[in-house]
N, C-alpha and C positions, 0 to 999 in steps of 0.2 A: 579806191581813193584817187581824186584827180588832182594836182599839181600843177602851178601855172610856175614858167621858170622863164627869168627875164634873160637870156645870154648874152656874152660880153665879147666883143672880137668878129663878129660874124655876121654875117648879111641877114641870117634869120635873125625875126623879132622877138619871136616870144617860143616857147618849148611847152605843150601840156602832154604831163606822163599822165599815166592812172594805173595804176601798182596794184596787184593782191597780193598781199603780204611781201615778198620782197620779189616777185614776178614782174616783170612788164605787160603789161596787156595790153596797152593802147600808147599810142605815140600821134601827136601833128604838131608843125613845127607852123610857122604861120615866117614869109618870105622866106628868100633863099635859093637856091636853084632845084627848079619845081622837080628834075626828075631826080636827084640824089635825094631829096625831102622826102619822094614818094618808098625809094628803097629803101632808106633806113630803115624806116618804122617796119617796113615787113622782115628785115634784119634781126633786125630786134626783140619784136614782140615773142614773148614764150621764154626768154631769158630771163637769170637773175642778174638783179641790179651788180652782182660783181663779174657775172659773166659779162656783159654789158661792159662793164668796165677796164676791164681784161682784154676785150678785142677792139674797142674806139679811144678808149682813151690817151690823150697825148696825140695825136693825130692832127699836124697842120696843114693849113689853108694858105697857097701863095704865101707862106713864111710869116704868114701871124699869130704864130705859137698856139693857135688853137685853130678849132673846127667847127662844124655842126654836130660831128658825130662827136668829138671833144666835147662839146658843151652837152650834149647830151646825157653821158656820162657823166657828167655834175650835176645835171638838171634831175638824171636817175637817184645818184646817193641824194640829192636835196631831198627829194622826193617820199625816201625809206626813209632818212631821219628824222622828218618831219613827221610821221607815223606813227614813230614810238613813243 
């Protein structure tokens, strides 16, 4: 299942996951600074949406109470809840 998640606070535009069942398996964030964009998703992928959430979440940017990998994290549980 793919997921388009819009984030809030952060220079990336847009977030698409694509989940098996509460797995990550794909990740591209679209803006943002190209090589942290590029590591996250390989961070990430093969994780659960809580493991996921457990190691980026809460995570700020320059002191704007969020992140890329912050939003991600939300973009992840949007993602599973939107599944069920």
């Amino acid at each position: 299942m793919s997921y388009l998640y819009k984030p809030k606070g952060t220079c990336s535009t847009l977030i698409e996951v694509e989940l098996d069942g509460d797995v990550v398996k794909n990740v591209k964030f679209t803006g943002g600074c190209n090589g942290n964009l590029q590591a996250i998703p390989k961070l990430v992928e093969g994780l659960t949406v809580e493991q996921v959430e457990q190691k980026i979440s809460g995570i700020s940017c320059n002191g704007r109470g969020t992140s890329c990998g912050d939003q991600l994290a939300k973009a992840c549980r949007a993602a599973y809840e939107a599944s069920l």
